[in-house]
N, C-alpha and C positions, 0 to 999 in steps of 0.2 A: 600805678596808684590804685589801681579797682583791685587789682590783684590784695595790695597790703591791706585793704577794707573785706575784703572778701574770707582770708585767713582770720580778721577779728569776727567774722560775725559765725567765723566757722569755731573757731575756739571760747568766744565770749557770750554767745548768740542768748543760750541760756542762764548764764549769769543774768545778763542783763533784763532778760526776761522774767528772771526769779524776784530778782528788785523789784521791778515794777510791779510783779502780782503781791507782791508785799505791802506796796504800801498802798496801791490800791483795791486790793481784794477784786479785781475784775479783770478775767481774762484773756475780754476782748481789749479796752481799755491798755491793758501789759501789752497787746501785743503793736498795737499802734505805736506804744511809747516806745516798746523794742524795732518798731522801724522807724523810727523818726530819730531815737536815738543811733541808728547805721547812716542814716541820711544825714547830720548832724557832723558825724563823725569823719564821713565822705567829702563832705565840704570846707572840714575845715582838718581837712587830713597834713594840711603845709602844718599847723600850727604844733602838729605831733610833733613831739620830743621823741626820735625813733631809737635812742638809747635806754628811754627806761619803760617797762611794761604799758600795757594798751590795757588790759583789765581796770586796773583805778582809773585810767582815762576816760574810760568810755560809761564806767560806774555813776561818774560825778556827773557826766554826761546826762547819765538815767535818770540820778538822783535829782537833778535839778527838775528837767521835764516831769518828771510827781509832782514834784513840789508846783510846782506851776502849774499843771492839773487839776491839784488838790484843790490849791487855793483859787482859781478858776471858777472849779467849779463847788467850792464849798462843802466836798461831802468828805466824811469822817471814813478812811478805810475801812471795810466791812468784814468779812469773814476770812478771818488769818488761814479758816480751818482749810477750806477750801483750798489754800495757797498751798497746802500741803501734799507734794505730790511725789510719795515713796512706792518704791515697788509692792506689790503684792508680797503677802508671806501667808506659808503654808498651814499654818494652825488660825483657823479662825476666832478661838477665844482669844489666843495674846495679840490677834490683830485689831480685836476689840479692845483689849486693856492698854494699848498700843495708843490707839483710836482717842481713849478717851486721855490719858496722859499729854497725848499733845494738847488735844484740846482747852485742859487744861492751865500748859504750858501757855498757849498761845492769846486766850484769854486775859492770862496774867502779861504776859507782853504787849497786848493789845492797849492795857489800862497803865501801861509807863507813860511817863511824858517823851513829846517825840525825841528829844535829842539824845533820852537815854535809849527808847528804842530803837532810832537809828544806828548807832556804835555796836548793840547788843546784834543786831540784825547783819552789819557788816561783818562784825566778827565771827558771828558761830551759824547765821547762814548761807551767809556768800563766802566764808571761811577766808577774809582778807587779812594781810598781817596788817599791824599797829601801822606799819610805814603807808602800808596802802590806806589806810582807813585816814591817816592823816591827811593823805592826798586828795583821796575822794571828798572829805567835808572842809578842807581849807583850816586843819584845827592844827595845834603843836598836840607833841606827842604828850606830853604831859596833862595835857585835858582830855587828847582821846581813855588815858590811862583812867583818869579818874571819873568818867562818866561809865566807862567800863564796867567799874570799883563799885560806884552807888547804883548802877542800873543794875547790877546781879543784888546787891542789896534789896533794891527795892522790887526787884523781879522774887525775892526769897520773901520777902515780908507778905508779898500778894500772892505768894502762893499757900503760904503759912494761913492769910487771912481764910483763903479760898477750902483750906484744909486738904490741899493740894501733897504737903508734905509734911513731916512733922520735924518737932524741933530738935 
């Protein structure tokens, strides 16, 4: 049993980690929720369905403990930028134009409502598919699809406003 918790934290360790610095912009904070969320997971490892993946399991796991966090302790996620954590590249001006494009970006994600940010944040940060994303928030696929739909919408209009990109 330690063993099959032990390969998720080897393989998911980071995911779950990435979540959590997401929605909380703090990195001590992520990493609490990333051990509570393997403690969690350890405990209630019978309840694993060991045929289909441990990533959206352990996701919703994460997702929830934020949410609980958050609302806890009342505070609004803070610096997405921060949560931003790519390799080094060799030219420092496009690491600066780089720099500021996410910032940007993230800005404008910051200022979605949460349920389109969450979907937006499963799918093109934790890179889950539609099935997993449905798993991890409890939604049909058809509402994951279309929060998807308006949240790049509305992710395009706020960058538009921002003059982030043009039309």
């Amino acid at each position: 049993m330690q063993d099959i918790v032990k390969e998720m934290v080897e393989a998911h360790g980071d995911s779950v980690y990435r979540l959590a610095l997401r929605y909380t912009g703090n990195r001590n904070i992520a990493q609490d929720i990333t051990q509570e969320t393997f403690l969690k997971a350890f405990k209630r490892i019978n309840s694993f369905d060991h045929d289909k993946p441990a990533k959206p399991w352990l996701l919703k796991i994460a997702g929830n403990l934020c949410k609980n966090y958050l609302r806890d302790n009342r505070e609004i996620p803070v610096d997405f930028i921060e949560a931003m954590e790519k390799p080094d590249q060799a030219n420092p001006e496009q690491l600066y134009i780089n720099k500021e494009s996410e910032t940007e970006l993230m800005r404008a994600v910051k200022n979605l409502p949460d349920k389109y940010r969450e979907v937006i944040m499963l799918k093109h940060v934790n890179e889950l598919s539609y099935s997993e994303i449905c798993e991890v928030l409890g939604l049909e696929l058809s509402l994951v699809k279309n929060r998807l739909y308006r949240g790049r919408l509305m992710l395009k209009d706020e960058l538009l406003k921002q003059g982030g990109i043009s039309s």
